[in-house]
Z-matrix of the N, CA and C atoms (Angstrom, degrees):
N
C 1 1.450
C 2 1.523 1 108.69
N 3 0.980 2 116.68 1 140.35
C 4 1.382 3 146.04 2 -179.85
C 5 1.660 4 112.92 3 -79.61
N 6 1.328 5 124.20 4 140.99
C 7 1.841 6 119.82 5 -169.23
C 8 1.357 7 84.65 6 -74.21
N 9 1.455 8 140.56 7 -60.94
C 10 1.707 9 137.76 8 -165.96
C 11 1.581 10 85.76 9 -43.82
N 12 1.304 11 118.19 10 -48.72
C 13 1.880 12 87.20 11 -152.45
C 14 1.815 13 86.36 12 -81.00
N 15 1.506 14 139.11 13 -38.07
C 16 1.009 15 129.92 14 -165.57
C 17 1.291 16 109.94 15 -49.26
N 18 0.867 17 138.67 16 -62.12
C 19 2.026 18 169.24 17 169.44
C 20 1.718 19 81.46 18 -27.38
N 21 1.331 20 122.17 19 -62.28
C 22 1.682 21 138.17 20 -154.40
C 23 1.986 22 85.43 21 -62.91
N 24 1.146 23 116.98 22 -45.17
C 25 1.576 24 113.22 23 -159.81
C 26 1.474 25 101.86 24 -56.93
N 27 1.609 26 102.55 25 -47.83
C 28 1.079 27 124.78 26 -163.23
C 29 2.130 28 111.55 27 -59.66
N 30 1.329 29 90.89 28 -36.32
C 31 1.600 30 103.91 29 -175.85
C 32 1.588 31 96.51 30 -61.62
N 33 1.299 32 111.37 31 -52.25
C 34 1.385 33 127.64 32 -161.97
C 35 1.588 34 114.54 33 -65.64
N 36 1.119 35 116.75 34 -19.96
C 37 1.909 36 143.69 35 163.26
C 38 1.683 37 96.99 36 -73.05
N 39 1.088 38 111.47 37 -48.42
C 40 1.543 39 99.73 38 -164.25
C 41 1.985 40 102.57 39 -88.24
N 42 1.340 41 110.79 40 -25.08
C 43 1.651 42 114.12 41 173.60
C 44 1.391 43 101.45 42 -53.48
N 45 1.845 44 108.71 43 -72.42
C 46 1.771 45 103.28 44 -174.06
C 47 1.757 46 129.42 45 -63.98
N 48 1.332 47 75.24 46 -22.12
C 49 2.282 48 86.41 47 172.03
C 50 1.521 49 95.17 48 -50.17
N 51 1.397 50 93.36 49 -71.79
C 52 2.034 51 100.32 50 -171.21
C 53 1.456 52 107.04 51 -42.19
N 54 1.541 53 117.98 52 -60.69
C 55 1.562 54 108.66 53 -167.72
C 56 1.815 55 113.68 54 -64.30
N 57 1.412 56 115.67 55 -27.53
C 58 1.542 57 103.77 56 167.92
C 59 1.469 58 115.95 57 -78.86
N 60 1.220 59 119.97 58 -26.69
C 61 1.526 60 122.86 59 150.54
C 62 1.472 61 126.56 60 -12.45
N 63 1.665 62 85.22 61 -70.19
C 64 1.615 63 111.09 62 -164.25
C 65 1.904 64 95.31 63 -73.03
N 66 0.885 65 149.07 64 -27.27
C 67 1.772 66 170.60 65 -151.79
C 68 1.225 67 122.18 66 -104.53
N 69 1.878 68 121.47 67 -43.79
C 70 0.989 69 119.13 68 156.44
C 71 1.642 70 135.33 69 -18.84
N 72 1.353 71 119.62 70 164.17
C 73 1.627 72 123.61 71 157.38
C 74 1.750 73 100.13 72 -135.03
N 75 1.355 74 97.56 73 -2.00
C 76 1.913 75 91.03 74 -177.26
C 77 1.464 76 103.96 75 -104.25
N 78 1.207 77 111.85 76 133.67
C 79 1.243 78 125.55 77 -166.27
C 80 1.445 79 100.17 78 -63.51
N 81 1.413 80 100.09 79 -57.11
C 82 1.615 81 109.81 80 -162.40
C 83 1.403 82 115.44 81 -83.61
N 84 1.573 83 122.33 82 14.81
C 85 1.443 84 129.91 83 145.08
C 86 1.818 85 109.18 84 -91.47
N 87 1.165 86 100.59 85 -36.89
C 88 1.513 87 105.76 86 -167.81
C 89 2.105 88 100.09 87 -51.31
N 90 1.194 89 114.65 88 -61.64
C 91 1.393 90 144.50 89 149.60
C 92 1.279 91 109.89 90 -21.75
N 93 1.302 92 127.77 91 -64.32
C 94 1.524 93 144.56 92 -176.05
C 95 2.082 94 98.66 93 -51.69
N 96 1.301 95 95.28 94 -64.21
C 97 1.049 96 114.20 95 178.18
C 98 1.508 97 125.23 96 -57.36
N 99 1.349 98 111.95 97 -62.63
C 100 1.507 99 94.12 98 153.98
C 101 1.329 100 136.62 99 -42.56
N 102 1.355 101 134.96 100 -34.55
C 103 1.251 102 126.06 101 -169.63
C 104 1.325 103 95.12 102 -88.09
N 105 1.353 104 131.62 103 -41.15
C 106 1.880 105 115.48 104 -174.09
C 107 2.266 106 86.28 105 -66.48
N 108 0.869 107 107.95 106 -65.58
C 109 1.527 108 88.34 107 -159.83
C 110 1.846 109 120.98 108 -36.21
N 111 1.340 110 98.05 109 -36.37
C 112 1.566 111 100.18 110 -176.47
C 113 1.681 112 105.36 111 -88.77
N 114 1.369 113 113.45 112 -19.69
C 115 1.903 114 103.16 113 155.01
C 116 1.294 115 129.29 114 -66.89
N 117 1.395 116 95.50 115 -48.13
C 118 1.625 117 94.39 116 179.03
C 119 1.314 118 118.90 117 -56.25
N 120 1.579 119 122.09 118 -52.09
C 121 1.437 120 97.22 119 160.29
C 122 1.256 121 167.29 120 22.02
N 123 1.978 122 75.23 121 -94.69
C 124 1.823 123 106.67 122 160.95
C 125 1.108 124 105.96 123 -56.09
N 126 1.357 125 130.86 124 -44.83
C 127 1.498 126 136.85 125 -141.83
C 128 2.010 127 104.49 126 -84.03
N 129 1.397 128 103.21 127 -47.88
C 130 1.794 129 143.55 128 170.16
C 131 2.271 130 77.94 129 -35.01
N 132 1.571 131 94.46 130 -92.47
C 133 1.469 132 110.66 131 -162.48
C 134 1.700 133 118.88 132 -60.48
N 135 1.577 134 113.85 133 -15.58
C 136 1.595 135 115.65 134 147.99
C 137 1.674 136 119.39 135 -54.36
N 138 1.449 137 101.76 136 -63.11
C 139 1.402 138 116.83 137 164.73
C 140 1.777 139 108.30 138 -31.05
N 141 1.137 140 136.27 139 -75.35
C 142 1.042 141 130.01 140 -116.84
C 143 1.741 142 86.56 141 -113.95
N 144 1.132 143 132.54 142 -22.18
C 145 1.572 144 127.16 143 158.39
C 146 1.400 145 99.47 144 -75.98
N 147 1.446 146 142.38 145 -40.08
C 148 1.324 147 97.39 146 -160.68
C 149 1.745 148 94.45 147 -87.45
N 150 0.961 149 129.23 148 -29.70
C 151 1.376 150 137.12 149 -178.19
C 152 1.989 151 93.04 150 -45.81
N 153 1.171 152 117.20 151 -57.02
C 154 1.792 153 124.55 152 -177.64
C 155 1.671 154 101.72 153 -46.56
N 156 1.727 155 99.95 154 -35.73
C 157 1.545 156 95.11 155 -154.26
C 158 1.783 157 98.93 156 -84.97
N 159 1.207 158 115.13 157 -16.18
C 160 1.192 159 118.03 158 178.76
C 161 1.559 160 113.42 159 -78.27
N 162 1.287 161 103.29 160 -61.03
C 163 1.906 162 124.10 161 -174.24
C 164 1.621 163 112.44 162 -84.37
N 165 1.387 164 126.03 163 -9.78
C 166 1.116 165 110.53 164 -159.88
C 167 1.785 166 125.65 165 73.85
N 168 0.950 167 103.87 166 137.48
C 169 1.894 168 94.31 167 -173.42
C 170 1.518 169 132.11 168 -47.37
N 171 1.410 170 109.76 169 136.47
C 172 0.707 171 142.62 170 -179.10
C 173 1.865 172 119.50 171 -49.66
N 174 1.297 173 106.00 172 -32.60
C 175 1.410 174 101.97 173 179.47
C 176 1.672 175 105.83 174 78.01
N 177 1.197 176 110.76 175 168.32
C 178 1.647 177 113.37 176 -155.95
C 179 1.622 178 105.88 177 -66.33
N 180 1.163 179 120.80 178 168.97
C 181 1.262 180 120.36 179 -156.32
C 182 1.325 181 98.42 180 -118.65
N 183 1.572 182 109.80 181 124.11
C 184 1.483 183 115.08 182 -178.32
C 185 1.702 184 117.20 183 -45.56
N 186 1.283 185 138.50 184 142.21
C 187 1.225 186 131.61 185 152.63
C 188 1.553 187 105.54 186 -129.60
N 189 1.776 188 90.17 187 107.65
C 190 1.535 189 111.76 188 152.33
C 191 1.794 190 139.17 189 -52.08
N 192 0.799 191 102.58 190 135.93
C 193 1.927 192 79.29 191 161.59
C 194 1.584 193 101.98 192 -127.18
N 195 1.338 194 110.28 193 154.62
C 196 1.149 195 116.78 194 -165.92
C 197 1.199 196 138.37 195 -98.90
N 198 1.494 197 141.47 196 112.24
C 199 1.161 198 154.60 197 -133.36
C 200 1.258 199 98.86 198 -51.87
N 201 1.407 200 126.68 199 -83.60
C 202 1.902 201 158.34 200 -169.96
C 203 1.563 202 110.51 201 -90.91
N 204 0.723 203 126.11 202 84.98
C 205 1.795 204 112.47 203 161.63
C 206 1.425 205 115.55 204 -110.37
N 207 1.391 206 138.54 205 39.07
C 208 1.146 207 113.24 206 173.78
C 209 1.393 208 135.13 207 -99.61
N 210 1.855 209 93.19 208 -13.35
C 211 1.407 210 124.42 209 149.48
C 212 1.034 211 112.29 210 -94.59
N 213 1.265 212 114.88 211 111.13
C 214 1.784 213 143.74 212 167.29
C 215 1.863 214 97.93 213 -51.21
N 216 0.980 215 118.55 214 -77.49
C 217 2.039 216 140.48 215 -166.74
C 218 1.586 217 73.18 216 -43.87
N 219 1.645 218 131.61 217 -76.37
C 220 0.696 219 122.07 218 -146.65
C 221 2.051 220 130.37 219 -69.46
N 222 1.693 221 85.64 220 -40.90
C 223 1.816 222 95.76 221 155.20
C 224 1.760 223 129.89 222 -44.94
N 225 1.473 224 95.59 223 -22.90
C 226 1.602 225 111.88 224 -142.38
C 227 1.997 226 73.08 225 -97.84
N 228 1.353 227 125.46 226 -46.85
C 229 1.248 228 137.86 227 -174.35
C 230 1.448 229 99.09 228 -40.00
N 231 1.767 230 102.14 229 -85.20
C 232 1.527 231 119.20 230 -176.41
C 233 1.137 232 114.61 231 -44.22
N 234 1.156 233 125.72 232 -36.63
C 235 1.493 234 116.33 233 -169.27
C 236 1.344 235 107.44 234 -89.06
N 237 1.349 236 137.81 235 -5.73
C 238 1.655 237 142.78 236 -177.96
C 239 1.634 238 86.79 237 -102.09
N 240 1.242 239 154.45 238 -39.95
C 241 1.430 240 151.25 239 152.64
C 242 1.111 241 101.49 240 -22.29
N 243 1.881 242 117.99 241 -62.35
C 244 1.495 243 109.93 242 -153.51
C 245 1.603 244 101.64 243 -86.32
N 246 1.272 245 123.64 244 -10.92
C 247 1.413 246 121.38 245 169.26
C 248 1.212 247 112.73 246 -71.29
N 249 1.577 248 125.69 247 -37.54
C 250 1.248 249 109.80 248 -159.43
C 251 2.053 250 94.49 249 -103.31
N 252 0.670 251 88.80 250 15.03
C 253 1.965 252 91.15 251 -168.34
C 254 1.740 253 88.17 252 -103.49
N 255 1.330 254 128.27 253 -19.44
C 256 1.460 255 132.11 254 -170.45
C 257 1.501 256 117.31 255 -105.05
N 258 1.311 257 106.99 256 -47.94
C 259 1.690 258 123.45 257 -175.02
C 260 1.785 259 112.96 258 -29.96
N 261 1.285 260 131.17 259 -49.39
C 262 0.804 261 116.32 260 177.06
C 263 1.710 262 112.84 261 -95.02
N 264 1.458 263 138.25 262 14.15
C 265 0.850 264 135.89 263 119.85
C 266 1.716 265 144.48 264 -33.99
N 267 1.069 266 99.16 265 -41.48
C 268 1.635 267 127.04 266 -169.78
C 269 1.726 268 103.87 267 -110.65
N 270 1.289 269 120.53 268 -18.49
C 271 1.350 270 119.03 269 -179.78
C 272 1.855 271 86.41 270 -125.24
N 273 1.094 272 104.29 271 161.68
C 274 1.636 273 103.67 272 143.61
C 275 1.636 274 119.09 273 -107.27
N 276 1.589 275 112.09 274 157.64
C 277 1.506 276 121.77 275 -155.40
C 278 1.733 277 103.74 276 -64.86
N 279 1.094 278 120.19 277 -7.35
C 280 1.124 279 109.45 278 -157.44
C 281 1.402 280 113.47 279 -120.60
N 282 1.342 281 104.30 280 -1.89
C 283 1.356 282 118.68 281 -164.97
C 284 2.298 283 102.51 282 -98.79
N 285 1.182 284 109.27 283 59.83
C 286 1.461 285 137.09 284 172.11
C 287 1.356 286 111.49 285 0.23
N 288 1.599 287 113.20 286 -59.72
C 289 1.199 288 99.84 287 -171.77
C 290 1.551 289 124.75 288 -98.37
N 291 1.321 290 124.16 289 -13.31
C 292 1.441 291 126.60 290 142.24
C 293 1.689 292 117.60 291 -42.32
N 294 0.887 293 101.46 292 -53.29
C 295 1.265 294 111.38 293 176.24
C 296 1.969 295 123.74 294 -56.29
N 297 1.317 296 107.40 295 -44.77
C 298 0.990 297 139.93 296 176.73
C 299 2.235 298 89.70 297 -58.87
N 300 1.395 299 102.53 298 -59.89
C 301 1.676 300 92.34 299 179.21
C 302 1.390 301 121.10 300 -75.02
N 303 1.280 302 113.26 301 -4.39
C 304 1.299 303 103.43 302 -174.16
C 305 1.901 304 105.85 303 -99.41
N 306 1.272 305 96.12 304 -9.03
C 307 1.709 306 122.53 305 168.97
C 308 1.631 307 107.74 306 -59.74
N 309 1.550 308 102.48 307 -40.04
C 310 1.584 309 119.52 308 -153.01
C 311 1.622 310 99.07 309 -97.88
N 312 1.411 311 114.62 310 -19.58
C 313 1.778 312 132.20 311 155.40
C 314 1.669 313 110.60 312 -67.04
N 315 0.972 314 104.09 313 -51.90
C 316 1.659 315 115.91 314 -161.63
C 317 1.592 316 104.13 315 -62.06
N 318 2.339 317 100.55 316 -40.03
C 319 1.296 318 96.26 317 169.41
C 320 1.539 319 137.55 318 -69.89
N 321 1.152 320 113.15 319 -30.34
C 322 1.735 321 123.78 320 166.36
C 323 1.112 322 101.52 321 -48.49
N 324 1.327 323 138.14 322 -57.95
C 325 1.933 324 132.25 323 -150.16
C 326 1.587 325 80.44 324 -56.46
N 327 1.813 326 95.71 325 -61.66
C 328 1.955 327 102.19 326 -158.65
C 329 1.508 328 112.85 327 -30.88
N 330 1.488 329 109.53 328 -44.99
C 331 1.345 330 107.97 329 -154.60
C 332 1.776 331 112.74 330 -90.57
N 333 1.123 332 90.98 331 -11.51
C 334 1.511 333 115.51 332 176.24
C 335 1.271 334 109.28 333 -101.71
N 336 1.489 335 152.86 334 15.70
C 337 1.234 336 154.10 335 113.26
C 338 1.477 337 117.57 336 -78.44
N 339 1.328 338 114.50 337 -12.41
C 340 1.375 339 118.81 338 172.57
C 341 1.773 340 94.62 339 -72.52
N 342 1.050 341 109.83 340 -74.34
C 343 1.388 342 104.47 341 -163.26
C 344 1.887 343 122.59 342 -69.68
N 345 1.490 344 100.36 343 -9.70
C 346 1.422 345 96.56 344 156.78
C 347 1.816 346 107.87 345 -76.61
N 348 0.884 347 137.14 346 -61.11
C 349 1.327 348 139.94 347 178.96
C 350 1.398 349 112.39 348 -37.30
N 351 1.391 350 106.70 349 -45.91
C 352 1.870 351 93.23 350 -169.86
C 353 1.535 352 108.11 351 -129.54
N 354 1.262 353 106.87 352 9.33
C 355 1.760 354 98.99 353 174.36
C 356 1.399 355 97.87 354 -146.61
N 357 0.979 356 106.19 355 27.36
C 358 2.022 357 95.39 356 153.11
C 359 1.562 358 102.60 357 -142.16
C-alpha cells in the first residue's frame, strides 16, 4: 500500500464516522464519534506532512468509498486491520517517527471502539 491510498483509508474513517454521527439516537456514540472523526483528521494530515517531509509528495490522495457501513464497531474494526496489516508496508519498520504517528492513528480507532463497545 501506498501513503496516498493509506492517508485515502484514513479520509474514508472520518467520511462514515461523520455520516453515522449525523444518524445516531445515542448520544454517547453520536459524541464518541465526533471526537475520532475530528482526530483522525489531525492525525490523517500529521501523517501525511511528515511522511511528504521525509519522501517527498505523495501525489493525489486515494479516495475510497466504503464497502459496509452499517456497523460502525465493525467498519471501525476492518479498517484498523487494514492499517495495522499495512503500516510497515507504507512506512518502513525502522523509520520511528512515522511510525510513532501512525501509533498515534492506531490510538484513536482503540479508544473510539472502546467507547462505542462499552459506553454507548
Amino acid at each position: 500500500m501506498k501513503a496516498c491510498d493509506f492517508v485515502g483509508l484514513l479520509f474514508l474513517a472520518r467520511d462514515v464516522a461523520h455520516s453515522v454521527h449525523l444518524n445516531t439516537r445515542s448520544f454517547s456514540k453520536h459524541t464518541a464519534l465526533n471526537i475520532f472523526y475530528d482526530r483522525i483528521i489531525g492525525a490523517a494530515d500529521d501523517f501525511a506532512e511528515a511522511y511528504q517531509g521525509r519522501h517527498g509528495l505523495m501525489g493525489p490522495i486515494t479516495l475510497h468509498s466504503a464497502k459496509k457501513t452499517a456497523n460502525i464497531i465493525e467498519f471501525l474494526e476492518d479498517s484498523l486491520k487494514e492499517i495495522e496489516d499495512a503500516r510497515y508496508e507504507v512506512v518502513d519498520k525502522s523509520d520511528s517517527s512515522l511510525q510513532q504517528l501512525i501509533d498515534n492513528i492506531i490510538e484513536i480507532y482503540l479508544r473510539t471502539l472502546y467507547k462505542l463497545r462499552f459506553l454507548a
